[in-house]
Every structure is written in C-alpha cells, then in structure tokens.
Biotite code that builds the C-alpha atoms (Angstrom):
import biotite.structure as struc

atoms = struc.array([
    struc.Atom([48.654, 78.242, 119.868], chain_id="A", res_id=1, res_name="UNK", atom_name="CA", element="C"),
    struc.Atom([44.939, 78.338, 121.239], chain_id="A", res_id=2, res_name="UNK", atom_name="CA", element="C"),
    struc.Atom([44.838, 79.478, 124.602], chain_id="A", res_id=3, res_name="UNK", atom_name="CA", element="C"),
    struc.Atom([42.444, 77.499, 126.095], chain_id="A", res_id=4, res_name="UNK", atom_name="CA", element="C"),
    struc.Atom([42.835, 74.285, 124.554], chain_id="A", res_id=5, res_name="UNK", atom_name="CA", element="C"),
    struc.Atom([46.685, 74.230, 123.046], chain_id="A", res_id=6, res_name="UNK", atom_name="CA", element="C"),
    struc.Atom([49.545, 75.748, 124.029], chain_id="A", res_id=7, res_name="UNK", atom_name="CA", element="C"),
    struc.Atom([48.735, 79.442, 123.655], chain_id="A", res_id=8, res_name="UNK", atom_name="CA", element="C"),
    struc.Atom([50.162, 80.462, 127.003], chain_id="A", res_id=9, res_name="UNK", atom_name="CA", element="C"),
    struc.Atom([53.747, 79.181, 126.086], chain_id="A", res_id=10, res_name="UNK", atom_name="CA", element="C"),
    struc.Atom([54.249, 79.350, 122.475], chain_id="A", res_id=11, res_name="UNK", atom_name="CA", element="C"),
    struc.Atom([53.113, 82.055, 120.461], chain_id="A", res_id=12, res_name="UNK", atom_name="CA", element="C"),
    struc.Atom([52.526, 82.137, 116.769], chain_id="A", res_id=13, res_name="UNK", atom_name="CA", element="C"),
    struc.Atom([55.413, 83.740, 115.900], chain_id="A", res_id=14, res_name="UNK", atom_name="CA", element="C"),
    struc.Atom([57.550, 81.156, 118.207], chain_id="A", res_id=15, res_name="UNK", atom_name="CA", element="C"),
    struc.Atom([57.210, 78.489, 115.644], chain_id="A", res_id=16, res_name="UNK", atom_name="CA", element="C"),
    struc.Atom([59.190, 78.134, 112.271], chain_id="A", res_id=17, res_name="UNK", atom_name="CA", element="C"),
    struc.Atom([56.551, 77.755, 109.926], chain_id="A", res_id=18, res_name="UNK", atom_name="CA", element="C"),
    struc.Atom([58.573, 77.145, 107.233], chain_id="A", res_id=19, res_name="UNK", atom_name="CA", element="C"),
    struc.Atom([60.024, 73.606, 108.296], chain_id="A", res_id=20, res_name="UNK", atom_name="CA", element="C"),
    struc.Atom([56.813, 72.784, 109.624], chain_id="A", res_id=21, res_name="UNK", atom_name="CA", element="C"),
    struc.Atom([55.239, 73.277, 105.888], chain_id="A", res_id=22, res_name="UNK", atom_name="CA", element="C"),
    struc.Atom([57.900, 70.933, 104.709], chain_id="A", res_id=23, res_name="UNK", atom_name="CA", element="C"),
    struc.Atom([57.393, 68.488, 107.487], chain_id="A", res_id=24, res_name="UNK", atom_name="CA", element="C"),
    struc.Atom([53.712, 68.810, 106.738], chain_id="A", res_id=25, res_name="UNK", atom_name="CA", element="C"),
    struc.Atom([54.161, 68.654, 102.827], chain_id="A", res_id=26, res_name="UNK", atom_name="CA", element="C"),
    struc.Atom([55.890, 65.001, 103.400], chain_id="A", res_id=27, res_name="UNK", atom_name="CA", element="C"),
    struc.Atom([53.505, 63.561, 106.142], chain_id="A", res_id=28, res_name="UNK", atom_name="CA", element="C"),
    struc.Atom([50.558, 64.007, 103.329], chain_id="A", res_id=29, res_name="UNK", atom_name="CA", element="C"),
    struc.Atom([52.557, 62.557, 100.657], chain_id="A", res_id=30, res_name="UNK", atom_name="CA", element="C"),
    struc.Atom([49.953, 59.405, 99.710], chain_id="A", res_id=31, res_name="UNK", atom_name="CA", element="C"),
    struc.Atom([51.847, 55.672, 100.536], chain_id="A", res_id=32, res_name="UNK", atom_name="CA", element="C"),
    struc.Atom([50.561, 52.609, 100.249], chain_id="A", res_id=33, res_name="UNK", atom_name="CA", element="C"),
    struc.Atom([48.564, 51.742, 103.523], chain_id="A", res_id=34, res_name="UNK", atom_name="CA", element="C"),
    struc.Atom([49.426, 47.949, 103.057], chain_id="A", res_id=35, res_name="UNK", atom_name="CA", element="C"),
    struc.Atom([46.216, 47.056, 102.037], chain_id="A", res_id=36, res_name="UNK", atom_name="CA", element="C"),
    struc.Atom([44.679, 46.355, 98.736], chain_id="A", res_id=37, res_name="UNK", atom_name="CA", element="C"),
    struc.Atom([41.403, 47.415, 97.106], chain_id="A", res_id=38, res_name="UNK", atom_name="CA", element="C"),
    struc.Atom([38.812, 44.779, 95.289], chain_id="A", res_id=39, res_name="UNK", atom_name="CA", element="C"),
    struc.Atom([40.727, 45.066, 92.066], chain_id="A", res_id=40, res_name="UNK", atom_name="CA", element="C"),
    struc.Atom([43.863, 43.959, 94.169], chain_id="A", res_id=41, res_name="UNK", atom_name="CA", element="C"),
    struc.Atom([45.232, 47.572, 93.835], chain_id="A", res_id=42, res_name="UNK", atom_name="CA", element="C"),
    struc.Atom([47.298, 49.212, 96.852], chain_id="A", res_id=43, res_name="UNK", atom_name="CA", element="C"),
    struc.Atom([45.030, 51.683, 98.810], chain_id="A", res_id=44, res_name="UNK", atom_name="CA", element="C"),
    struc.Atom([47.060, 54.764, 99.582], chain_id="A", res_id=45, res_name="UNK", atom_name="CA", element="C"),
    struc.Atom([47.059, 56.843, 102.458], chain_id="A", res_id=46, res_name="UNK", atom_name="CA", element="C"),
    struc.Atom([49.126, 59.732, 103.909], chain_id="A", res_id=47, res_name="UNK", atom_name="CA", element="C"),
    struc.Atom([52.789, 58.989, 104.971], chain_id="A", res_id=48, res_name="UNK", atom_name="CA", element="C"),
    struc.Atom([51.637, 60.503, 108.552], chain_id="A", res_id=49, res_name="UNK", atom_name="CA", element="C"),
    struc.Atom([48.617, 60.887, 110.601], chain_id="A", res_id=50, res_name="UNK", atom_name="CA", element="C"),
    struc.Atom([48.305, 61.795, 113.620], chain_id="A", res_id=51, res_name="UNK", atom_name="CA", element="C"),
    struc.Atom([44.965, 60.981, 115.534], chain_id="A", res_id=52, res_name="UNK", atom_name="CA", element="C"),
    struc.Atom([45.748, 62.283, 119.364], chain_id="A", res_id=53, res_name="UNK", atom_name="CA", element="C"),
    struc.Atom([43.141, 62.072, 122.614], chain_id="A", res_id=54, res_name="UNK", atom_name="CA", element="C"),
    struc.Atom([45.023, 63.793, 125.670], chain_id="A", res_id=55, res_name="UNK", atom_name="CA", element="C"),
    struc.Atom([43.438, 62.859, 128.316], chain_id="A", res_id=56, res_name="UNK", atom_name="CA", element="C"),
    struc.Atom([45.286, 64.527, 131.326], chain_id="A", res_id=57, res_name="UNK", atom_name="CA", element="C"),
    struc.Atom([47.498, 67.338, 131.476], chain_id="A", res_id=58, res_name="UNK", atom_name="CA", element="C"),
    struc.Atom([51.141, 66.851, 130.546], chain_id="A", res_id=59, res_name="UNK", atom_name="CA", element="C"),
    struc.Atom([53.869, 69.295, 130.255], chain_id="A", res_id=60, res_name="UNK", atom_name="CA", element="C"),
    struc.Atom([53.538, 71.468, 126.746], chain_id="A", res_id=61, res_name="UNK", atom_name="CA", element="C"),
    struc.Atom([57.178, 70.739, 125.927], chain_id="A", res_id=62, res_name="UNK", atom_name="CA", element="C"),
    struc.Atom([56.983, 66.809, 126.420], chain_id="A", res_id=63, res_name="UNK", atom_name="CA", element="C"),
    struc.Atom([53.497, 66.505, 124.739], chain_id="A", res_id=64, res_name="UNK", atom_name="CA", element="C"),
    struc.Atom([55.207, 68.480, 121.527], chain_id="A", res_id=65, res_name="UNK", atom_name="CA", element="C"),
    struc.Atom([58.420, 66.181, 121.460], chain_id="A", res_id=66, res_name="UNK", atom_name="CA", element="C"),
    struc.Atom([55.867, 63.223, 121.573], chain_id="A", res_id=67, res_name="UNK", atom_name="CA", element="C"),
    struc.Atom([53.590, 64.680, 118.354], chain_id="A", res_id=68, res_name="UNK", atom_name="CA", element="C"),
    struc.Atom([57.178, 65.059, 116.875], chain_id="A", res_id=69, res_name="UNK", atom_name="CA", element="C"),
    struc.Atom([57.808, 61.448, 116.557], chain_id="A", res_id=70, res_name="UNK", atom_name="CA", element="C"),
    struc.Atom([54.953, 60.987, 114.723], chain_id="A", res_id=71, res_name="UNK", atom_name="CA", element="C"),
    struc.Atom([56.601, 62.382, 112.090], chain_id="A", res_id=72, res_name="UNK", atom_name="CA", element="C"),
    struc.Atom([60.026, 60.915, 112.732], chain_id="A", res_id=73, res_name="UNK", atom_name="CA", element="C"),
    struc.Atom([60.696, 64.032, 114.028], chain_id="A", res_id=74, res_name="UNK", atom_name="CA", element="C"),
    struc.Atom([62.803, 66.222, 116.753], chain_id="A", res_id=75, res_name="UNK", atom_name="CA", element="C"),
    struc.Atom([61.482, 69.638, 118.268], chain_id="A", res_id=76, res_name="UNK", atom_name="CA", element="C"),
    struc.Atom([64.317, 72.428, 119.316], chain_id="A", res_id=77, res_name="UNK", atom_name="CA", element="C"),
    struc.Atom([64.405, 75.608, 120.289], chain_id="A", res_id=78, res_name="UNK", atom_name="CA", element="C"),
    struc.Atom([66.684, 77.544, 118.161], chain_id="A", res_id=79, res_name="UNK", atom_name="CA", element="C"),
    struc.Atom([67.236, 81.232, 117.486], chain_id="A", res_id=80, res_name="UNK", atom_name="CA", element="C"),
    struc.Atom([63.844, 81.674, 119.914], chain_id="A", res_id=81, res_name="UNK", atom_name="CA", element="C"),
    struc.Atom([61.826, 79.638, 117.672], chain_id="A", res_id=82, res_name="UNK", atom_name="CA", element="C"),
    struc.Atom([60.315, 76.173, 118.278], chain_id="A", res_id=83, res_name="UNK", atom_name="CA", element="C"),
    struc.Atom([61.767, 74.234, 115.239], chain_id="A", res_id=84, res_name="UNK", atom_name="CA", element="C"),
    struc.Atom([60.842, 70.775, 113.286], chain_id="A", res_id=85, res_name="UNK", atom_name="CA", element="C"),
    struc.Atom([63.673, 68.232, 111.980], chain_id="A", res_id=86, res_name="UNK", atom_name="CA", element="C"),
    struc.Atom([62.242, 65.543, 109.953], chain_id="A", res_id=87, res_name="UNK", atom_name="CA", element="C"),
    struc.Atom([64.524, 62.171, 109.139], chain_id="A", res_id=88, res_name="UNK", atom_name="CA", element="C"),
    struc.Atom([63.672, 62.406, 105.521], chain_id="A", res_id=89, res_name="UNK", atom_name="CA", element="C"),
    struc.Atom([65.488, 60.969, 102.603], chain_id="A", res_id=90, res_name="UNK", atom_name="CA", element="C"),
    struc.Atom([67.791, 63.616, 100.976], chain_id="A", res_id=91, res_name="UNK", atom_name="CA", element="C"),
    struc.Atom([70.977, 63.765, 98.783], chain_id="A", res_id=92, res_name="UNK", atom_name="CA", element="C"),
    struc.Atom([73.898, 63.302, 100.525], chain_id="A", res_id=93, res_name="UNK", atom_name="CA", element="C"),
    struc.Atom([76.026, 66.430, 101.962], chain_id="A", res_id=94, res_name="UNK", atom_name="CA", element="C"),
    struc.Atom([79.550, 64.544, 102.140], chain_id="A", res_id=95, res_name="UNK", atom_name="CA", element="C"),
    struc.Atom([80.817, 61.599, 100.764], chain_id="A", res_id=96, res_name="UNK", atom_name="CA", element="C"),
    struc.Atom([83.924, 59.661, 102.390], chain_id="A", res_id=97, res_name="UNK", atom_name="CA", element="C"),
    struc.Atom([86.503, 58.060, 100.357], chain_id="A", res_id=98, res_name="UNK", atom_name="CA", element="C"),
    struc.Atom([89.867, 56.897, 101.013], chain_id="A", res_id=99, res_name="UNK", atom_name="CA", element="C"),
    struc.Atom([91.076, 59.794, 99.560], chain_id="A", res_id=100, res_name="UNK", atom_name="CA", element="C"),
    struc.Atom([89.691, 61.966, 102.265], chain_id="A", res_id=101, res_name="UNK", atom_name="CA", element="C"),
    struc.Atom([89.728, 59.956, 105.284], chain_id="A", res_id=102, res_name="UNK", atom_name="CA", element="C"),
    struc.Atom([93.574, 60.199, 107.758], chain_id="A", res_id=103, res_name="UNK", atom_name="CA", element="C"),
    struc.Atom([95.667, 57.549, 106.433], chain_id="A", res_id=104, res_name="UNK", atom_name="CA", element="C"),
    struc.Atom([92.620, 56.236, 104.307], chain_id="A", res_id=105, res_name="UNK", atom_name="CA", element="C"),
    struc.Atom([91.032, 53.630, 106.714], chain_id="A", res_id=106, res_name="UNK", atom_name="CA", element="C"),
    struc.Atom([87.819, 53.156, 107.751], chain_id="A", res_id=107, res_name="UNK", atom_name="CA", element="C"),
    struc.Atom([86.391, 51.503, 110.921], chain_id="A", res_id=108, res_name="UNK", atom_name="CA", element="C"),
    struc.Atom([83.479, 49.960, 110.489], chain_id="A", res_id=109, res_name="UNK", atom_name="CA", element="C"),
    struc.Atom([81.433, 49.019, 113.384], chain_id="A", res_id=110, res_name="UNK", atom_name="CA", element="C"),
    struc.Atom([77.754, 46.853, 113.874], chain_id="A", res_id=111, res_name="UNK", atom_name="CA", element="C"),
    struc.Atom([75.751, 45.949, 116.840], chain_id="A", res_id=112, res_name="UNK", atom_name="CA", element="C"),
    struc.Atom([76.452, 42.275, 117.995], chain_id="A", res_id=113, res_name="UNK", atom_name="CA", element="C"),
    struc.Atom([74.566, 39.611, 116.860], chain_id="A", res_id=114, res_name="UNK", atom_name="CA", element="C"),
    struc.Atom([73.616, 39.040, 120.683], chain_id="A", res_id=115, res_name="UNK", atom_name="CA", element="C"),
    struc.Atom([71.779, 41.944, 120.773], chain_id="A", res_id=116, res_name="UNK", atom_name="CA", element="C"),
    struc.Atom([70.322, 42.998, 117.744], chain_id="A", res_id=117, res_name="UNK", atom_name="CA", element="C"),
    struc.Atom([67.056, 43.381, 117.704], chain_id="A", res_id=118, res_name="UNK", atom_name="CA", element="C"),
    struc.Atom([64.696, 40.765, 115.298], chain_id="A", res_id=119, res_name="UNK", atom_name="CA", element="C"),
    struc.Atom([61.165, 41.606, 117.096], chain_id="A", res_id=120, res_name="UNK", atom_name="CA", element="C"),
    struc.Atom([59.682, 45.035, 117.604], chain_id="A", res_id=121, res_name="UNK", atom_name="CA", element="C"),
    struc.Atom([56.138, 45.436, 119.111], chain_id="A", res_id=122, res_name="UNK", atom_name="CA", element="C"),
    struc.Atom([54.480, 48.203, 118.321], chain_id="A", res_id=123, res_name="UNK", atom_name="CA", element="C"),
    struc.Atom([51.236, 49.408, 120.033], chain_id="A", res_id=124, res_name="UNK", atom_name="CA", element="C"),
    struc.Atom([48.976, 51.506, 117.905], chain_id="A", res_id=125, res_name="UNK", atom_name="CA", element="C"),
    struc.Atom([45.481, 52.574, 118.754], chain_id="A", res_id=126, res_name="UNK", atom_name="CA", element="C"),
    struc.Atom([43.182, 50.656, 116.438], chain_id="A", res_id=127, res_name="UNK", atom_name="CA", element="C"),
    struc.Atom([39.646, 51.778, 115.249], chain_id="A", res_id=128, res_name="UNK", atom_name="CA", element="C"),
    struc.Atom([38.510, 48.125, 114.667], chain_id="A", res_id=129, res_name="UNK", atom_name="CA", element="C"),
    struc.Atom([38.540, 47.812, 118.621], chain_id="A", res_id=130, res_name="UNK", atom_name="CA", element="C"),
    struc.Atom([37.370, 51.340, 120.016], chain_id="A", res_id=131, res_name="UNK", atom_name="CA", element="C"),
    struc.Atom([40.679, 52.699, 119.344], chain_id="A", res_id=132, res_name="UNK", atom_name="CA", element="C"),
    struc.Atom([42.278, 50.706, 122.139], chain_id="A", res_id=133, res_name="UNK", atom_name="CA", element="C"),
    struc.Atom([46.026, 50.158, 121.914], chain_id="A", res_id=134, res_name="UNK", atom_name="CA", element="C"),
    struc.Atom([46.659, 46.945, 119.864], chain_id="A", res_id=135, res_name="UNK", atom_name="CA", element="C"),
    struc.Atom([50.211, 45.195, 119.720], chain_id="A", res_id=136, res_name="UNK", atom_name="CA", element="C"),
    struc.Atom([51.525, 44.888, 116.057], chain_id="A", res_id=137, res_name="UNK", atom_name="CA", element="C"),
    struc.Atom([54.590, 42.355, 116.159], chain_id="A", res_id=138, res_name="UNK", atom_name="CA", element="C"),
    struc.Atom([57.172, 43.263, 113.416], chain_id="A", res_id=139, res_name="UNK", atom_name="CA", element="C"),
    struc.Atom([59.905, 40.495, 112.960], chain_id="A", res_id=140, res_name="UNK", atom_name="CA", element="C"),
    struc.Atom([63.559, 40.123, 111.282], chain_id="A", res_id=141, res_name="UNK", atom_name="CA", element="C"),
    struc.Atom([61.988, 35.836, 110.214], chain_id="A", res_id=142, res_name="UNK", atom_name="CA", element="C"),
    struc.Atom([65.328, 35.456, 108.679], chain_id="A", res_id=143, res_name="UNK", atom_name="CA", element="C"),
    struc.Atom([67.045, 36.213, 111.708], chain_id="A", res_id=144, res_name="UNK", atom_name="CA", element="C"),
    struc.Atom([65.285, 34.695, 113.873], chain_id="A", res_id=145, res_name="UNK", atom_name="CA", element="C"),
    struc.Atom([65.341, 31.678, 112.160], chain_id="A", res_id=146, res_name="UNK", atom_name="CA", element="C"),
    struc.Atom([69.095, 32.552, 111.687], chain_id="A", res_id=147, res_name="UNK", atom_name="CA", element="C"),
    struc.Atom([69.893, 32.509, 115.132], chain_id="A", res_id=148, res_name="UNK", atom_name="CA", element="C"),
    struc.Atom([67.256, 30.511, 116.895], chain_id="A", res_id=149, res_name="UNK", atom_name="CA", element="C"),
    struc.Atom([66.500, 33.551, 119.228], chain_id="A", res_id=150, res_name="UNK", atom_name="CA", element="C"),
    struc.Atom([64.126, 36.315, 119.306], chain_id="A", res_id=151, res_name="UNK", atom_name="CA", element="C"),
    struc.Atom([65.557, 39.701, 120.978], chain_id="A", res_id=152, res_name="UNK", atom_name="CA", element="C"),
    struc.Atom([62.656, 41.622, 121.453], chain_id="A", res_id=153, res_name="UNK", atom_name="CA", element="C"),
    struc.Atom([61.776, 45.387, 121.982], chain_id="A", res_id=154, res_name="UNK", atom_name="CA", element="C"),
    struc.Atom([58.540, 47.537, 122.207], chain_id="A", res_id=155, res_name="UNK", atom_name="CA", element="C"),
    struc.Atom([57.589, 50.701, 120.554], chain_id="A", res_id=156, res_name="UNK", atom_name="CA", element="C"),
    struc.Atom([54.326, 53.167, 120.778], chain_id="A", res_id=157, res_name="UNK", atom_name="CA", element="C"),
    struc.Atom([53.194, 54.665, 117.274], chain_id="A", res_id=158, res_name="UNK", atom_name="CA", element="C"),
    struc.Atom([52.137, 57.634, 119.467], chain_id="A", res_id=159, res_name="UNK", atom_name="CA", element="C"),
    struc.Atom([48.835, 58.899, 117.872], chain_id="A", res_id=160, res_name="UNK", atom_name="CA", element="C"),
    struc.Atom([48.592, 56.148, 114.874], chain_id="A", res_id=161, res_name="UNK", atom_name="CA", element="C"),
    struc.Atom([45.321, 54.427, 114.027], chain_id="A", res_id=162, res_name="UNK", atom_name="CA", element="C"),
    struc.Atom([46.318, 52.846, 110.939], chain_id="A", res_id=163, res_name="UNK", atom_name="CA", element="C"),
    struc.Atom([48.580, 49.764, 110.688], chain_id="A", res_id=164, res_name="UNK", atom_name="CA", element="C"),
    struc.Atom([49.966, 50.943, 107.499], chain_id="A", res_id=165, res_name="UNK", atom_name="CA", element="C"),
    struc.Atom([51.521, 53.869, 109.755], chain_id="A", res_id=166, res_name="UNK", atom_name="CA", element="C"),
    struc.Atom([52.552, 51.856, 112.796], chain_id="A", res_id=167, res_name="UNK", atom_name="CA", element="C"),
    struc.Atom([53.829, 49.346, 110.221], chain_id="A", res_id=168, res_name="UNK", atom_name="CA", element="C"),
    struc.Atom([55.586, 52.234, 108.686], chain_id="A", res_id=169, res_name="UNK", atom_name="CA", element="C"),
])
C-alpha cells in the first residue's frame, strides 16, 4: 500500500481482506522440513512459504499480485470491493459423495492418459549458492518413467523462492 514503492495508488488499506491474508500468512510461517538435515542428522525446518522478490521493471499491479499469490498456492479476487486471498490448504471436507446421493448412484471416474501425464517437472528457483540466479530443479515420477520408458516433461517458476526445500515443495 506504499505509494511510492507498492501499490498505494491502486489499492488502499482498507481494499484488502486482512483477515484471509492473516490466515494465509499464519500457514506460510508454519516451520516444514527444508529437506535438509543438521550435523546430528536432524531435519532443519523452515517456513512453509517465503517469498524473496527483486522487481526489476515495472509490471502491471494486478499481474505482479496474482504472481506473489502463487507463492503461496494462492488466487487473488476482487470480491465485495476488496482484494481477497484463497489459499489451497488442507481442510475437512464440506461434502461427501456416496451412492446414496449421487442420480442413479454411479460415478464416472475420469484420469489423464498415460500419454500425457506428466513424470518430469522443472522448476526454476533463484538460488543463493549462485548469486540468486535462476537454477533448474528437475522433479521426476522414476517409477513412471521407468514404467513407461518416456519422460513427458513440463516447466514451472517457484516465483520468488530461494530455497529448494520451497521450490521442492
């Protein structure tokens, strides 16, 4: 909301729904293991979240916002005239299905093909060990590749992550 630096001449304080963002918040600093272990072999923690962001050029305010958003697994939306957080969180279910509730009791179930399911994801993430410069991270299904003697490939950017723990993650 600074006006010189943020996004002060768009969103005002009382624009944003401080309420989801403090539970958004609360879960990004929840301590997880960063991957890494400690000289008495004991997981290091860090938070769930971190975001570590250089812009260097000016973007639009909306599109730079959706982009901090994913950090957190997250969506921004406007909504009553508030900017407003949604977080893919674990939580207890709202509905369950059965066949007692379902027309005529069938289910469809339906996958992705085989073909095209993805076993390989690189992720670039800024790492400190090399100035912060964006660093693939290759994240594979072994099993499935193995499986299926191909490699179906996709990229990802852990926009604003400098820890492999959280680009892992």
């Amino acid at each position: 909301t600074n006006n010189r630096y943020g996004a002060g001449k768009w969103i005002d304080e009382l624009d944003i729904d401080k309420y989801t963002l403090y539970r958004v918040a609360r879960y990004c600093d929840e301590l997880v293991p960063s991957g890494e272990k400690d000289e008495f072999d004991n997981d290091i923690l860090e938070p769930r979240f971190r975001a570590n962001i250089f812009l260097a050029k000016s973007t639009d305010v909306y599109k730079v916002l959706k982009d901090m958003a994913t950090v957190f697994l997250g969506i921004i939306y406007w909504q009553d005239g508030q900017l407003v957080a949604v977080q893919d969180t674990p939580q207890d279910p709202i509905y369950t299905f059965s066949k007692g509730n379902v027309i005529d009791g069938e289910f469809s179930y339906e996958t992705t093909g085989t073909r095209t399911r993805t076993n390989q994801i690189i992720v670039t993430w800024n790492d400190p060990s090399v100035n912060f410069e964006p660093s693939p991270l290759i994240v594979e299904d072994r099993d499935s590749i193995v499986k299926t003697g191909r490699i179906i490939s996709e990229s990802a950017v852990a926009f604003g992550a400098t820890s492999e723990g959280q680009a892992l993650r």
